[in-house]
Phi, psi and omega in degrees: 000135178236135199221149161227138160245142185283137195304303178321331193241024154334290206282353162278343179345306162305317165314288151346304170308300179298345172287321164309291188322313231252039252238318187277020198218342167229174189086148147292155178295157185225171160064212184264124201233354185288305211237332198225178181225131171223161163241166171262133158213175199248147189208073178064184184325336180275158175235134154312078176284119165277104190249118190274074174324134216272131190309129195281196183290198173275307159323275188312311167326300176306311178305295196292007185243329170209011176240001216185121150304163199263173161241025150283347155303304147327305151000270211289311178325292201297325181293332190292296193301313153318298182299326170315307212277011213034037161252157211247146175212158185315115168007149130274111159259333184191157165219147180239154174218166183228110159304194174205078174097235176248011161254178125331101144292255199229134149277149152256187186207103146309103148224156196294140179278133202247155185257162194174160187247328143182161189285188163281349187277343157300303206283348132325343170227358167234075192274017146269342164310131204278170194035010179353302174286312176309313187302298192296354180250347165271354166276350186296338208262342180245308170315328187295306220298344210271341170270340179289324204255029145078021133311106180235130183252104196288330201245066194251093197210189220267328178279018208255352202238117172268150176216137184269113161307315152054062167048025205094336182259078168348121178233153214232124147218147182267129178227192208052085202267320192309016161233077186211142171254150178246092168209150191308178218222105173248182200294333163293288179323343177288320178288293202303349166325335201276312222308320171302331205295319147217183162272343204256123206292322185304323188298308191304297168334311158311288174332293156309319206267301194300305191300332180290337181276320180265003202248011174069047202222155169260159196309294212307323184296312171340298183295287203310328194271327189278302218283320200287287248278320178266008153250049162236316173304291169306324169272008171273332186305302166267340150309305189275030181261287179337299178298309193289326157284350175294339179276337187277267169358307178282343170272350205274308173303347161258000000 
């Protein structure tokens, strides 16, 4: 077993350990339990998320073993650095990771479980959310900060952003931390950061318009760039939808 714990949660280390061991037999299930698996477990007044990353391939045992932090270290590495830089995601408390022999075995990612009112994938499927254009113009406005202090968060996509309603003063924090490069931010990069984010053109639109105020650019290059970016997404998108059931059909058929 290999672990880093963040000094505050030090003197809990033994706790911590049995969660990780017991990890498939306690705790509640929390979420989308299909690619990664996670639970709630209670820690004195705190509730814990645990998140177990899905065992990689054979390739990768190698990679995350001896060329590449895993990505529950990324995780915890990336989460440390956002809260320096003060942008905020759920506490980091710890990452473990269990070899298997001379690979890479299984990781986990510890961080404090945060309440929250709904993610961004509400404002994608609900324009009844109350304030709706304000949410979406304070997050574009929490998207500048995150390019200004040299943050590209690749999996900037619609469940990955939580949001605290906080009376009007929106609060924005990001989890599925482990894909992200910290480099300047030129203006392509700055759109396609958008790309994942909706299908809706209206959305886009909002969007564009706020981020064009802030970066001193005009709406249409703005729009036009942005609009391109999420239909090059989308349609890559569903190209490999595409593939992948055609691949599932021929094994099914052999």
């Amino acid at each position: 077993m290999r672990k880093d714990i963040n000094p505050p949660y030090q003197r809990h280390s033994k706790t911590l350990d049995h969660l990780i061991l017991n990890y498939e037999t306690e705790g509640k299930a929390y979420g989308n339990q299909d690619r990664n698996s996670l639970r709630l477990f209670q820690l004195g007044d705190k509730v814990l998320n645990v998140k177990s990353f899905k065992k990689p391939n054979v390739i990768n045992k190698i990679v995350y073993k001896c060329f590449r932090k895993s990505k529950a270290q990324r995780s915890f590495d990336y989460a440390n650095k956002l809260i320096a830089f003060g942008i905020n995601t759920p506490e980091p408390v710890a990452f473990y990771e269990i070899n298997a022999g001379l690979l890479f075995g299984k990781s986990y990612y510890i961080s404090e479980h945060l309440d929250y009112d709904i993610t961004f994938r509400e404002l994608t499927t609900d324009f009844n959310v109350p304030n709706h254009e304000a949410i979406l113009r304070a997050f574009t406005r929490f998207t500048f900060q995150l390019h200004e202090k040299q943050v590209n968060f690749l999996d900037h996509s619609p469940g990955n952003t939580l949001i605290e309603f906080n009376n009007g003063d929106y609060k924005f924090s990001l989890v599925d931390l482990n894909r992200m490069n910290f480099e300047k931010m030129t203006f392509e990069k700055r759109i396609k950061n958008f790309a994942k984010l909706t299908i809706h053109k209206d959305m886009v639109s909002v969007m564009s318009d706020e981020y064009a105020k802030l970066i001193n650019e005009a709406y249409t290059k703005v729009f036009n760039l942005m609009w391109q970016e999420t239909q090059a997404f989308q349609e890559a998108y569903h190209r490999r939808r595409r593939l992948k059931r055609k691949l599932k059909f021929w094994k099914h058929y052999d």
